[in-house]
C-alpha positions as CSV (number, residue, x, y, z in Angstrom):
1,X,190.6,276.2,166.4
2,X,192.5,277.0,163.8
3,X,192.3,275.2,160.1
4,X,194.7,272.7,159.2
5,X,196.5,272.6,155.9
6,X,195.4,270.6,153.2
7,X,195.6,269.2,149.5
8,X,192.4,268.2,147.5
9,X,191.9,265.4,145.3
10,X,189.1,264.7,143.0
11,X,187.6,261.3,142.3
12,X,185.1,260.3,139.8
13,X,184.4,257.7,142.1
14,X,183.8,259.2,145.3
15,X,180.3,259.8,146.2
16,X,180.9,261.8,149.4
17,X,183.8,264.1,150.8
18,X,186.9,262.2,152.2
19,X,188.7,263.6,155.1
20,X,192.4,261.3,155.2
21,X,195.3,261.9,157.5
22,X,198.4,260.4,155.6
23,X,201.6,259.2,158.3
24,X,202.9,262.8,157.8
25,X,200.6,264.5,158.7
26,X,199.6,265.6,155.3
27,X,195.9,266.0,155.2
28,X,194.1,265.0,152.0
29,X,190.4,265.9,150.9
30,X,188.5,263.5,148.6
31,X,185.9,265.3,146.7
32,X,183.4,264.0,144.3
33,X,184.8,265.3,140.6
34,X,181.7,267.7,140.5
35,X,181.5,268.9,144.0
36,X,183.0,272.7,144.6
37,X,186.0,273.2,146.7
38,X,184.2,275.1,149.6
39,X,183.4,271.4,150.7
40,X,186.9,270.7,151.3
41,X,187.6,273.7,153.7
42,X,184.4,273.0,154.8
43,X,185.2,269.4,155.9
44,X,188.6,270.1,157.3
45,X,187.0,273.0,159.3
46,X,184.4,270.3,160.7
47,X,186.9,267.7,161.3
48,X,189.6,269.8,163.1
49,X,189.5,268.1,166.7
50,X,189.3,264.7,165.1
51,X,192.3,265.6,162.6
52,X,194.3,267.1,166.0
53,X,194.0,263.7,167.0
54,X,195.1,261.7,164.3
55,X,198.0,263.7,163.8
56,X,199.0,263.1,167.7
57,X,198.0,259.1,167.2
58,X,200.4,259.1,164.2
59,X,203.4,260.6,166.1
60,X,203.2,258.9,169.1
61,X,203.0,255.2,166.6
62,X,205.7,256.7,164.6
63,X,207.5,257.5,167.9
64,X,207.0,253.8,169.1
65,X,208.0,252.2,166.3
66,X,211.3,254.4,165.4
67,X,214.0,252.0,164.0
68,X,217.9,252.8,163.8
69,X,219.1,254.5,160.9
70,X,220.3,253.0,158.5
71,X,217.9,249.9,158.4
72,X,214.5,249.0,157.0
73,X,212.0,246.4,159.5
74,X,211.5,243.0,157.9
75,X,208.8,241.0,160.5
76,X,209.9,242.0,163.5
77,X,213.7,243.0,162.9
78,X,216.0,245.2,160.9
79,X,218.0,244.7,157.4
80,X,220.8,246.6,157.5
81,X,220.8,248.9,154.1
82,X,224.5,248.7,153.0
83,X,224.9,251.0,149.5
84,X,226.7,249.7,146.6
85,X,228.2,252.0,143.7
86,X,226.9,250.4,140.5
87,X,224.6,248.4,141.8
88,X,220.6,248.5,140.6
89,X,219.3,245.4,142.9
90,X,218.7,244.9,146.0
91,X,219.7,241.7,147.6
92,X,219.6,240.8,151.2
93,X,222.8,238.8,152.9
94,X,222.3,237.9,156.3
95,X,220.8,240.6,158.2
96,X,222.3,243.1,155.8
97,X,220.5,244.3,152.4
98,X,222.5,245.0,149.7
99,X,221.2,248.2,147.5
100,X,222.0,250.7,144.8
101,X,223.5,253.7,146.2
102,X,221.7,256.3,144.3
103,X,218.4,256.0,144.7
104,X,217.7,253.0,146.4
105,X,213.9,253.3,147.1
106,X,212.6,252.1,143.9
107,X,215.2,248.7,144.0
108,X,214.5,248.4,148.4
109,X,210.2,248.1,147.1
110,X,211.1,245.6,144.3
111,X,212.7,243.5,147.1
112,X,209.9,243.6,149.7
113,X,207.7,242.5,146.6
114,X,209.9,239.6,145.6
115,X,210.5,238.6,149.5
116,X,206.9,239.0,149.8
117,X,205.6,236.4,147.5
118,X,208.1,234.3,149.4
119,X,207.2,234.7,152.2
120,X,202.7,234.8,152.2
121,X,202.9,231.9,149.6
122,X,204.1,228.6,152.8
123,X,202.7,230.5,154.9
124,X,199.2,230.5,152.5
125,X,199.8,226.9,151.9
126,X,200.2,226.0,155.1
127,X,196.9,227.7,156.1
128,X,195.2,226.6,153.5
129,X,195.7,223.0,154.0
130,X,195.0,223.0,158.2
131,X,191.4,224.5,156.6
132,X,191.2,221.7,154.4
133,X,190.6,224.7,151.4
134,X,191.9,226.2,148.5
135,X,193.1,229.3,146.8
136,X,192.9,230.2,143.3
137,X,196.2,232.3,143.1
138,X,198.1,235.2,144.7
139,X,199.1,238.4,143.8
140,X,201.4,241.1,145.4
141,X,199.9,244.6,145.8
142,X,200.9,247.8,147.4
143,X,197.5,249.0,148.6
144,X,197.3,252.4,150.7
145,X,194.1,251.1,152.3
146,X,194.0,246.9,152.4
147,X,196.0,244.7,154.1
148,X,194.8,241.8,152.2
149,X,191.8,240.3,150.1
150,X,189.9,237.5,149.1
151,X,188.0,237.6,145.5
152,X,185.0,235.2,145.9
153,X,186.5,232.7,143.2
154,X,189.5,232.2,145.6
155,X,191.8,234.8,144.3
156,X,194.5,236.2,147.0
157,X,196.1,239.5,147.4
158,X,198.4,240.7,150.1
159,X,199.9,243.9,151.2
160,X,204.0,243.8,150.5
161,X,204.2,246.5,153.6
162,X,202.6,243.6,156.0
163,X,207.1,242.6,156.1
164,X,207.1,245.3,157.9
165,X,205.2,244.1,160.3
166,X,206.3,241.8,163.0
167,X,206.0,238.2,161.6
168,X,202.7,237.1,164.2
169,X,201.0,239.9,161.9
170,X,201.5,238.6,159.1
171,X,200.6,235.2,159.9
172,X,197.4,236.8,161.3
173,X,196.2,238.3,158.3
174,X,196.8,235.6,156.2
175,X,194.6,233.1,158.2
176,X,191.9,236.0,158.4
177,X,192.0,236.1,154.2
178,X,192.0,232.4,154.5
179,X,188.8,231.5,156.8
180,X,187.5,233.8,154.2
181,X,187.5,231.1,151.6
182,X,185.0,229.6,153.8
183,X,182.8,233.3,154.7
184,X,183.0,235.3,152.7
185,X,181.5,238.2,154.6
186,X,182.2,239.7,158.3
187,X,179.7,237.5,160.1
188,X,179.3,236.7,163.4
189,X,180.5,233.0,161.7
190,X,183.8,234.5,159.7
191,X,184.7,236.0,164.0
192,X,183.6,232.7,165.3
193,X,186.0,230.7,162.6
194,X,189.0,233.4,162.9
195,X,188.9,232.9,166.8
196,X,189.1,229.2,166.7
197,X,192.4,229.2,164.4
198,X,193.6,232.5,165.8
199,X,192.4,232.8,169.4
200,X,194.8,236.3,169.8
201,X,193.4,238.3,166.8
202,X,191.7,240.9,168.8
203,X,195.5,241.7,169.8
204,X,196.9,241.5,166.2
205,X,193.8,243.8,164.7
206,X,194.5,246.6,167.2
207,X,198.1,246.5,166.6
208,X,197.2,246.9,162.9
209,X,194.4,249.9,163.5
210,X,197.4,251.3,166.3
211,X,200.4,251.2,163.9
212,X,199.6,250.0,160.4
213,X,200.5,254.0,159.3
214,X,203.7,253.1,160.4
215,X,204.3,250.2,157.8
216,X,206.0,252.2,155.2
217,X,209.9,252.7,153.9
C-alpha cells in the first residue's frame, strides 16, 4: 500500500507522534519538537489502512451532508448567502444572510460567533435552571477538537461550528456541559445523569463522531 501524502507539524507540547486526517483529506503529522522526521513517514506508513478509512468515512459524511450552493447550514437548515457590494457585515434577513461580496469568509465566522452566543446562552439558562445549577460565564470558541467545556469553577465554552449542526445537537451538548457542573468527570454517574435529562444521547454522540468533520464553512 502505497504512502499517503502528508504535512508535518511540530509541537512543544506533544509527547507522542499524531496521525490526523483533516475533512479534506489532508493528512497532518504531529511530532514532538525534538523528534526526527523519519517518525512521520514512519507513522503514516503504519497508519495507511486506518488513514484509507478515514478518508472514505470523510467523503461519504461530506457526501451526506452536501448542502445547495449558495447557502451556509444554520441548525438544521440553510441561510441563503446573498453578496453585497460595499458591505463588510454579515447580517441575516429571514432565511437569507446578507454578506460582503469580496471576501465574505472572515464577516460569514463573525456572524456564526455573534448568532452563537445568542443562541447557547437561553438555551444554557434554561438548562441550567431545570438542574437547579449555575454557570460562571460563557465564552465562544472555534476549537478544531472540542465541542464544548466545562472549567471546574463553572466556566462555559462552546463550539460556534455546533450552528451547523441540526438544532437537537446543539441542545444536546449543552445539557452534556451542563450535568457537568454537577460531575465533573466521565463517570458512570456524569452517563447515568446525561441519560435522565437526555434519554437520546447515544443518537446525538454518534451523529457528532459520524459527521462533526462536516461542521465547517
Amino acid at each position: 500500500m502505497s504512502t499517503a501524502a502528508y504535512r508535518i507539524r511540530r509541537s512543544t507540547r506533544a509527547r507522542a507522534v499524531r496521525v490526523t486526517v483533516d475533512p479534506d483529506g489532508t493528512v497532518t503529522v504531529t511530532l514532538p519538537s525534538r523528534a526526527p522526521e523519519r517518525m512521520a513517514a514512519e507513522a503514516v506508513q503504519e497508519l495507511a489502512p486506518w488513514i484509507a478509512r478515514r478518508r472514505k468515512a470523510l467523503a461519504r459524511a461530506a457526501e451526506d451532508r452536501a448542502r445547495p450552493d449558495g447557502t451556509v447550514p444554520y441548525l438544521g437548515g440553510h441561510l441563503t448567502l446573498a453578496p453585497q457590494p460595499g458591505r463588510t457585515r454579515a447580517h441575516r434577513r429571514g432565511a437569507v444572510l446578507l454578506v460582503p461580496a469580496d471576501d465574505p469568509g472572515p464577516a460569514i465566522e463573525r456572524f456564526y460567533r455573534r448568532a452563537a452566543r445568542a443562541e447557547v446562552a437561553p438555551r444554557l439558562d434554561a438548562a441550567t435552571a431545570r438542574a437547579g445549577t449555575r454557570y460562571a460565564g460563557l465564552t465562544i470558541r472555534g476549537q478544531r477538537t472540542r465541542w464544548a467545556s466545562c472549567s471546574s469553577e463553572g466556566g462555559m465554552s462552546f463550539n460556534w461550528r455546533l450552528l451547523l449542526a441540526p438544532a437537537e445537537i446543539l441542545d444536546y451538548v449543552v445539557e452534556h456541559e451542563v450535568c457537568h457542573l454537577e460531575v465533573m468527570d466521565h463517570s458512570p454517574r456524569f452517563w447515568a445523569l446525561l441519560e435522565s435529562r437526555v434519554p437520546d444521547w447515544r443518537r446525538h454522540a454518534a451523529w457528532l463522531r459520524r459527521y462533526g468533520s462536516t461542521l465547517v464553512l
